[in-house]
Structures are given as C-alpha cells and as structure tokens.
C-alpha positions as CSV (number, residue, x, y, z in Angstrom):
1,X,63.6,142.7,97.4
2,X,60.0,141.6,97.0
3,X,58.3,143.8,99.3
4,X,54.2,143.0,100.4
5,X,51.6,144.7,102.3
6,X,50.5,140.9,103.1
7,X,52.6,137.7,102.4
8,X,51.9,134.2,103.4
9,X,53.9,131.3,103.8
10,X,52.4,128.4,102.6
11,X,50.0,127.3,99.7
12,X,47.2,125.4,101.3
13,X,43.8,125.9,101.8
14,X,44.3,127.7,104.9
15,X,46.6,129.8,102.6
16,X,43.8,130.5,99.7
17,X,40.9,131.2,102.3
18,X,43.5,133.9,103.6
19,X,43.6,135.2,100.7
20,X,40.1,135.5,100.3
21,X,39.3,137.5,103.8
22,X,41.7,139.4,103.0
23,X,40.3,140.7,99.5
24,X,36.6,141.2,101.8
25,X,38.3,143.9,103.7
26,X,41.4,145.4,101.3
27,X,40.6,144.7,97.2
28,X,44.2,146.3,96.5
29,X,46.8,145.4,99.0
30,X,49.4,143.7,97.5
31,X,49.5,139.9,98.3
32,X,52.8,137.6,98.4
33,X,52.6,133.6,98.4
34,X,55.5,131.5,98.8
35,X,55.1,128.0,98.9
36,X,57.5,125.0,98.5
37,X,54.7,122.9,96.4
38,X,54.9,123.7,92.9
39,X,51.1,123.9,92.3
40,X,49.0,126.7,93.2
41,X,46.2,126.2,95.9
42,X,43.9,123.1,95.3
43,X,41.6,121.1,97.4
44,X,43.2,118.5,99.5
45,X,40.0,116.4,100.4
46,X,39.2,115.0,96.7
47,X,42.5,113.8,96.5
48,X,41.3,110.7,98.8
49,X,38.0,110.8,97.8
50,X,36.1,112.2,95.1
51,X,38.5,112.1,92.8
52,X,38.2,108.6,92.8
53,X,34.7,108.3,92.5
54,X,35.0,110.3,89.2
55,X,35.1,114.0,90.5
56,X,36.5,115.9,87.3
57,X,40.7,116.9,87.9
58,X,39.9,120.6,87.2
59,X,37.7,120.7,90.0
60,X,40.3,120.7,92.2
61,X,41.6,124.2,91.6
62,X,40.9,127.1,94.1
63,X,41.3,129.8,92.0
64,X,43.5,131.9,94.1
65,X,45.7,133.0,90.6
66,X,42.3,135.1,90.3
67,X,42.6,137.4,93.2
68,X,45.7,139.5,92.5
69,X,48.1,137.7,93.9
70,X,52.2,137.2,93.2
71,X,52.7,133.8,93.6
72,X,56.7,132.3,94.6
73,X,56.3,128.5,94.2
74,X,58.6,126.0,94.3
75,X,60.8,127.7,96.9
76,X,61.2,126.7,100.6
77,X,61.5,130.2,103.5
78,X,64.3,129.6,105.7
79,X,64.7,132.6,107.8
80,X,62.2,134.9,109.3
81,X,63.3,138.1,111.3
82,X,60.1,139.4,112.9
83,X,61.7,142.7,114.0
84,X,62.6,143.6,110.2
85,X,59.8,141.9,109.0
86,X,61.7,139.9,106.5
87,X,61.8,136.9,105.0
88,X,64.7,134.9,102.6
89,X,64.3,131.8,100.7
90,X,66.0,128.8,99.6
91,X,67.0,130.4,96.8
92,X,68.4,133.9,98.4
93,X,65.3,136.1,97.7
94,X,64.5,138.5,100.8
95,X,60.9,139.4,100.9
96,X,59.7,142.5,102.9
97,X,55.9,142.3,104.5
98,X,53.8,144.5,106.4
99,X,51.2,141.5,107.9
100,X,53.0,138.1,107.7
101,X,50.4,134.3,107.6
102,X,52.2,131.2,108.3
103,X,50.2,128.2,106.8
104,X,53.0,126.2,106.7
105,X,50.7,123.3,107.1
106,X,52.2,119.8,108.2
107,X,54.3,117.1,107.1
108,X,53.6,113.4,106.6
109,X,55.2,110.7,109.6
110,X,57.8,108.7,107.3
111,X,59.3,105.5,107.7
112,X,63.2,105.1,108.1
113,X,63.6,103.4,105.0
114,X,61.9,103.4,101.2
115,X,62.1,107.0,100.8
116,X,61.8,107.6,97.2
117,X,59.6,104.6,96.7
118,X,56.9,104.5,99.8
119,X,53.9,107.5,98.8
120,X,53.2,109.3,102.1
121,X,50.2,110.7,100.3
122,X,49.2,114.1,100.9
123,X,49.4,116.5,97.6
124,X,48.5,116.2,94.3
125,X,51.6,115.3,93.1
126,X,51.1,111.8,95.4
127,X,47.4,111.6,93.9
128,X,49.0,111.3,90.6
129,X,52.0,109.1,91.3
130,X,49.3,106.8,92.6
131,X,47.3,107.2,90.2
132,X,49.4,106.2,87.6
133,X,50.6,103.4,89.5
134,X,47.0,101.7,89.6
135,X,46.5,102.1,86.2
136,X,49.3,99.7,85.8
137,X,49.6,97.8,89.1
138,X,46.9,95.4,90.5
139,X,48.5,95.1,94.4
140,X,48.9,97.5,96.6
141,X,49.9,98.0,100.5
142,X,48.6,100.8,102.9
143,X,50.4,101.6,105.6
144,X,48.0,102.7,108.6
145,X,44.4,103.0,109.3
146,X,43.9,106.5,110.5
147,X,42.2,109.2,108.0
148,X,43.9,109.1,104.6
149,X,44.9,104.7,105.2
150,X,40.9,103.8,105.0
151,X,39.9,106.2,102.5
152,X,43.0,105.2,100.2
153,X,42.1,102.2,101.0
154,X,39.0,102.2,100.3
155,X,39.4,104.1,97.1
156,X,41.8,101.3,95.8
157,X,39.5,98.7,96.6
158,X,36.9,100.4,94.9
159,X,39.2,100.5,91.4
160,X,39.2,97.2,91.7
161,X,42.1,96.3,93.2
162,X,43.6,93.8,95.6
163,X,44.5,95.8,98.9
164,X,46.2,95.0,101.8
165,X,46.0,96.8,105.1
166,X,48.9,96.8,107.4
167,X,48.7,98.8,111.2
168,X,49.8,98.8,114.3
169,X,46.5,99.3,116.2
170,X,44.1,96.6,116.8
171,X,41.5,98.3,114.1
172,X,40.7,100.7,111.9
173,X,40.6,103.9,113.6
174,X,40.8,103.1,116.6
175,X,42.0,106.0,118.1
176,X,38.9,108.0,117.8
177,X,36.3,105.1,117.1
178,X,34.5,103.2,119.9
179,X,35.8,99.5,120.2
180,X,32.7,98.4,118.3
181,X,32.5,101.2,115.7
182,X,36.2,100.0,114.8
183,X,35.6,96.3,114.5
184,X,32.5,96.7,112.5
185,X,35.0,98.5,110.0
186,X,36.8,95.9,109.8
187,X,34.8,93.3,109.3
188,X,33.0,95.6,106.8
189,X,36.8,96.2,104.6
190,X,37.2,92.5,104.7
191,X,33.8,91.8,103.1
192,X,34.7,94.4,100.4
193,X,37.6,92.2,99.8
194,X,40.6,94.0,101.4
195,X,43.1,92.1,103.8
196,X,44.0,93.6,106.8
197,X,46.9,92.7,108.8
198,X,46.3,94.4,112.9
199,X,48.4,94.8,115.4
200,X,51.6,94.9,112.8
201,X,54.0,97.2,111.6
202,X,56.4,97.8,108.6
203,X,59.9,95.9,109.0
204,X,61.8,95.8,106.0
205,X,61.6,97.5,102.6
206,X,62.9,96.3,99.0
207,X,62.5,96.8,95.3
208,X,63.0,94.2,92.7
209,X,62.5,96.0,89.4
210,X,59.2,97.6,89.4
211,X,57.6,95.5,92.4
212,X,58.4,95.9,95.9
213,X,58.5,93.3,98.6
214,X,57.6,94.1,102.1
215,X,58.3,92.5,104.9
216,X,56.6,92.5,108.6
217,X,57.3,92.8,112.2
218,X,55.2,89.3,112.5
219,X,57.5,87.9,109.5
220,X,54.8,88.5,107.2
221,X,56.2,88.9,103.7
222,X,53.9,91.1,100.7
223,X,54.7,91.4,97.2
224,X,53.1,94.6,95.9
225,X,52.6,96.8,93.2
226,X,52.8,100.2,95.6
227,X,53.5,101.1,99.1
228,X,51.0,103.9,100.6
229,X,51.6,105.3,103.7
230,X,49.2,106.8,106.2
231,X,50.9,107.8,109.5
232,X,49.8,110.8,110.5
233,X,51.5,114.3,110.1
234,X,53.3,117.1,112.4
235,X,53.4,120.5,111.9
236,X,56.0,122.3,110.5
237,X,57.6,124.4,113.1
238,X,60.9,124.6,112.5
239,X,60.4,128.3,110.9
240,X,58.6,129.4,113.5
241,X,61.0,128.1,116.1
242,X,63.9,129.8,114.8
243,X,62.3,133.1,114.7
244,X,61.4,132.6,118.1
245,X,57.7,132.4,117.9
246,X,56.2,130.2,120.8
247,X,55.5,126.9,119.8
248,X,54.4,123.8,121.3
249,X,52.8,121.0,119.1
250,X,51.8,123.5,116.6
251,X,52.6,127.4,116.0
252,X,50.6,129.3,119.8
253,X,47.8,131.3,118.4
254,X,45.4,133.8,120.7
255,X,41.8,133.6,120.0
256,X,42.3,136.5,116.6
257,X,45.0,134.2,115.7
258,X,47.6,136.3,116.1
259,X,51.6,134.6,116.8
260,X,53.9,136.0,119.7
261,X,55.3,138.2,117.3
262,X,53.8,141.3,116.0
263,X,51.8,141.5,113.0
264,X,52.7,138.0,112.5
265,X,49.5,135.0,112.5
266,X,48.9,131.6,112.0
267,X,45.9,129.5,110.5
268,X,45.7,125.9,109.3
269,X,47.3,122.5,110.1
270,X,49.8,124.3,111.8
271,X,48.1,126.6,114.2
272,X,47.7,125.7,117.5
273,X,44.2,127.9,118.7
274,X,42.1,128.3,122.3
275,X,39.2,126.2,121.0
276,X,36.2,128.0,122.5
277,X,33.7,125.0,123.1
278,X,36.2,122.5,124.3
279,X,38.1,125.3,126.5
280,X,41.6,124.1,125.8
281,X,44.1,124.2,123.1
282,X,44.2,122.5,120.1
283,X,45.4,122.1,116.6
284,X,42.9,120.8,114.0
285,X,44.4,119.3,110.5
286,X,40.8,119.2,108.3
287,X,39.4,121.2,105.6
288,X,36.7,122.9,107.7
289,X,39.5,124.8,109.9
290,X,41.6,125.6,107.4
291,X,39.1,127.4,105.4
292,X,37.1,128.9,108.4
293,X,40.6,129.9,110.4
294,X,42.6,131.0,107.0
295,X,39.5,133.7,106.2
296,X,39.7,134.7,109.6
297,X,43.4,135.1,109.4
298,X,42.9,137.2,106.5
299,X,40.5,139.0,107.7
300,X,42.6,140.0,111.0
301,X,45.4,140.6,108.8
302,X,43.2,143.5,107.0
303,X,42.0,145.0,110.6
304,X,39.3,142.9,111.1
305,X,39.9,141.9,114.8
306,X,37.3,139.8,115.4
307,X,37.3,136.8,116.9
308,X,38.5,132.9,116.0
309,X,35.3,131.3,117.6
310,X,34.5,128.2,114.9
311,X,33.7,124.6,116.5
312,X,35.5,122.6,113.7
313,X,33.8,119.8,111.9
314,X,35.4,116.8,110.2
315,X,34.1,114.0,107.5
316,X,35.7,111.1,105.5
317,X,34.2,108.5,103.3
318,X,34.8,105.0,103.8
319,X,32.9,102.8,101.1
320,X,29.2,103.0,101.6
321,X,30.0,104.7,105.1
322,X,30.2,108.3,105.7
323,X,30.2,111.0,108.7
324,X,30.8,114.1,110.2
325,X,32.0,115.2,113.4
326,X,32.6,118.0,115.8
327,X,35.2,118.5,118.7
328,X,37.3,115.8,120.2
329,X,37.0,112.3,119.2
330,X,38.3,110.5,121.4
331,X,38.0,106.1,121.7
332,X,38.9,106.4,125.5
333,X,36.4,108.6,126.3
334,X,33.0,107.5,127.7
335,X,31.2,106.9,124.6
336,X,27.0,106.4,124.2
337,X,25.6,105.6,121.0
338,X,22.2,106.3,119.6
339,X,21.6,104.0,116.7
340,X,18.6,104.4,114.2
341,X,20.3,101.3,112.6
342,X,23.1,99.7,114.2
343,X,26.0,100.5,112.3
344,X,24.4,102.1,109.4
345,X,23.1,105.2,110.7
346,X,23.4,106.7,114.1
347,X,24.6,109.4,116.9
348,X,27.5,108.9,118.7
349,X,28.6,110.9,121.7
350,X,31.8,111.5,123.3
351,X,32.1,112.3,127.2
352,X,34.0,113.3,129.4
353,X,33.8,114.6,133.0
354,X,30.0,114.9,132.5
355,X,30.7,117.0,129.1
356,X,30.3,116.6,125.7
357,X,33.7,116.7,123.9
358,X,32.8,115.2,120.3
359,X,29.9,114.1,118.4
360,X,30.3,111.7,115.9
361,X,27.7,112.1,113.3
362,X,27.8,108.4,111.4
363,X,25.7,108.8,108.2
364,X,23.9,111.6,109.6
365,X,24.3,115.0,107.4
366,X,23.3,118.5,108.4
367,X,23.7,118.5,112.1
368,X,26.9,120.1,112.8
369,X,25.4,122.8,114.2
370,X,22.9,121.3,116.9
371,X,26.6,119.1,117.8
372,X,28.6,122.3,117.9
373,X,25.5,123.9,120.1
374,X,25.6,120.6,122.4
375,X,29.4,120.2,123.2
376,X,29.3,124.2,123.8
377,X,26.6,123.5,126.8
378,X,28.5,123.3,130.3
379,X,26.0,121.0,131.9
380,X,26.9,117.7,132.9
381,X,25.1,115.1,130.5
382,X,24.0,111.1,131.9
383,X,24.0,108.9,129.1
384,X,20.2,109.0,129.7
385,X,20.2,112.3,128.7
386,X,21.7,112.4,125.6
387,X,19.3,109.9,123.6
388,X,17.5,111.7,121.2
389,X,19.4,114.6,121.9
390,X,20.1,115.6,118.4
391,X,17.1,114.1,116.6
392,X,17.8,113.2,112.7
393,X,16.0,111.3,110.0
C-alpha cells in the first residue's frame, strides 16, 4: 500500500495549485496524485485559446513533476473509506493518506449518440485530436454556444476554416449575456464568416468513411469534417457520494474548504463553496478558482486554516472581443450597461434585488478588483448610480 501524508485525487489545476500551498507550508511531506488523465497537470485555458493564436505547446506544462511529487496516472479511484483513510483504484491499488484533496474536476454533457467520433473538448488529448483533424479537414460543426462552442469556434474560424454553429438558445451566450450583448455576437461570428444555426439541436449522427453527416431537429442536414461539442460539464460526484460526503450540485465545502468528512477537502470544478460576496453557495468551473481555491486547499491541508474568501473572476476570447468578469452572470438579471463604445468597450452590470451580483468587464482589463469591491458592497444600487462606477480607459 501506497501510503501519503497528503494525496489528491485529480490532476487539474485545482490539483497543481494544491500542490503548490502545500510545498509553502510543508517542503517534505510526502505528496500522492492520482488521476485518470494520462498527462501530468497543464493549463486548460490555452487549449481554446492561445494555443491557437500560436502559444508555443510546451507552455502548457505546470511543472508539478518539479515539486516532489509521486504521480499515479492513468488510473480511475473507485472507493474511498474516510474512516480508514483509504483509497483503491481501478486497478486494485489501496493508498493510505493522512489529508485527502478531491479535484475531481467535471465532466463534459454528451450526446446519446457519436460517442467515439463527437470531441466534447476539454483536455489536451481533445486539443490534439482536433488539431490534427484541421490540419486535414476544411468543415467543421460546433455543438453549443456557451464558453468553450465560441472560442472553438472562433479559433477554427480563425484557421481559416468553414464553421458552422449549431445551438439550442436563441444566441450565443445567451445565458449570461444581455439580449443585446448576444445578438451583437452573432452578427459579429457571421461577419467573420461562420454560420450559425439558433434555436436547434443535434438529431441524428453518421459517419461515411472519414466525414460525418449530421442531421438537425429542423431537418437541417451538415456534411462535416469534425463534430465539436460544447455542452457544458457536471461535476464528478459519484466518489464523493459513495463515501458519504454531502453533496448537492458539486462536493459541500465550508468556507476553509473542508468536506463533511474529516481531514478530507475539496477545490476546483467540483467544489461547491459559501461564496463570501454573493452570500450563497456556488460552484465556479474557471481557471481563477481553481488556482486560487486549490492553493488554499493546500494550504489548509498543511494547517493553514485560513479562510476561502476569493471573489472569482472569469475571461474568454472571442475573435477581436475579449473580457473579464466577476460574480454571477446572469442574462435575466436587471442588467445596465456603460458603454465607452457600444459594443467595443464597455461596463456591464448585473442586479439583482438592488445588488450587484456580476460585472461584466467587456474589453476592459485590470479592474477585477474595483468589480469584486463593488458586488461585495451591501447597498442597494439605481441604475443611475452605477454609471461611471468603475471608471476605465
């Protein structure tokens, strides 16, 4: 039996930053990773972004192999016992840990059909599937417009190919964009050349030879090259939830991130934390948390005990469009906008009940802070109030 002063499930970034608050506080206890990816810990983010833009592959790497630590990959936990603080594998190795992390991250929404062939993209091993597949292939199909469907969008367009855009909402983020924010985007995707098909879903699935033909809820039919799909994640519970750990829609933390079991936490995509500004519970799948909560993790792990207290901020890259955000974005909140230039750079701010409950930051860089300040303040905000509020350049 492997036995570990500190062993983490999971090989994220949540996982890595562990690693590193742990090493602030304890340069020699033993560390354990197990992880069913194959790779150690990399940066998720460039894998829908920079890396298409011409960010160089080795940049990717986090360098957690530097830090001491024994790594298991390639091998899936299927039992936890908290009271004997063990763990056993998939393939029948028992692991022994003083302080247990679950980073156990999230999985990918898939479609009931096209399994093998439809990339739910979300590691590197999907990065280089598809990017081997546009080396070759001139047509491809997204599947949803959240997060990862525009960037990979995007970033296909931007190789010069001929993308389509299939979804089931009326536009492109329109979950957490206002009505106008959303439309602009997709007038802006069509005028880069990219076809967008609203208000659809996914039907049927077949592959004739190396193509793939794709057919609609509207009857549409596509022929394509590759199939990308974008339809959001959930958290992988099911470990926790054997064990017994509380769960709801995401493993319950406290605010030191600590699980209903002893000695046992939680950090990343799959945490589900008291967010201090907003005053509720929440689970937060970007970089930003995972990095911020996994050090903090760590650090708790080595006797720390300080507080989880981060606003998380969030960003993607769409084209020539870029942003950042803070809190809870949310497209049926009351929403008041505070353009510099409409569309092209601007405020946005997200109320409700008289609160500030996101700030969307739309080509505006560097205020994070003043946003994470504002939706901390209890007052109750007029849309009057909030123009200028956060002043930028």
């Amino acid at each position: 039996m492997n036995a570990y002063k500190y062993l983490i499930v999971g090989s994220g970034m949540a996982a890595d930053a562990a690693v590193r608050g742990i090493r602030e506080l304890d340069a020699d206890g033993s560390i354990g990773m197990i992880s069913d990816e194959t790779d150690k810990p990399y940066a998720r983010p460039p894998l829908s972004k920079g890396m298409w833009k011409g960010r160089p592959f080795e940049k990717i790497w986090r360098g957690t192999e530097n830090l001491n630590v024994d790594f298991h990959l390639g091998r899936t936990v299927t039992e936890l016992d908290p009271a004997a603080r063990r763990v056993r594998d998939s393939q029948g190795q028992e692991y022994a840990y003083e302080k247990l992390l679950l980073a156990t991250g999230a999985a990918p929404i898939r479609l009931p059909f096209g399994d093998e062939d439809i990339i739910y993209y979300r590691t590197l091993q999907d990065y280089q599937r598809l990017r081997a597949l546009s080396e070759q292939g001139q047509r491809f199909l997204v599947i949803g417009a959240g997060f990862i469907g525009s960037e990979i969008a995007a970033a296909l367009s931007m190789q010069s190919k001929q993308v389509t855009m299939v979804f089931l909402e009326n536009a492109i983020g329109e979950r957490i964009f206002p009505p106008e924010i959303s439309q602009f985007l997709n007038d802006a995707y069509r005028k880069k050349g990219v076809e967008l098909i609203p208000a659809d879903g996914v039907e049927k699935f077949e592959k004739t030879g190396s193509r793939f033909k794709v057919q609609t809820r509207s009857g549409r039919v596509i022929e394509t090259d590759g199939v990308v799909a974008g339809l959001g994640v959930r958290p992988n519970i099911a470990l926790a939830k054997s064990a017994g750990l509380n769960v709801e829609n995401g493993i319950v933390v406290d605010d030191h991130l600590r699980a209903s079991a002893p000695d046992v936490y939680a950090a990343g995509d799959v945490a589900m934390f008291p967010h201090a500004a907003l005053g509720k519970m929440m689970r937060v799948e970007h970089e930003d948390n995972a990095l911020k909560m996994g050090k903090q993790a760590g650090r708790n792990m080595a006797g720390a005990d300080e507080t989880y207290a981060h606003a998380p901020i969030f960003y993607s890259d769409m084209f020539e469009f870029g942003y950042e955000a803070v809190g809870e974005l949310n497209s049926k909140f009351e929403t008041v906008t505070d353009w510099q230039e409409p569309f092209q750079k601007g405020v946005i701010y997200y109320l409700d009940g008289g609160r500030v409950r996101g700030v969307l930051l739309w080509n505006v860089w560097k205020k994070t802070k003043d946003a994470a300040a504002l939706i901390a303040e209890a007052g109750l905000f007029k849309a009057e109030d909030l123009k200028g509020k956060i002043k930028f350049e």
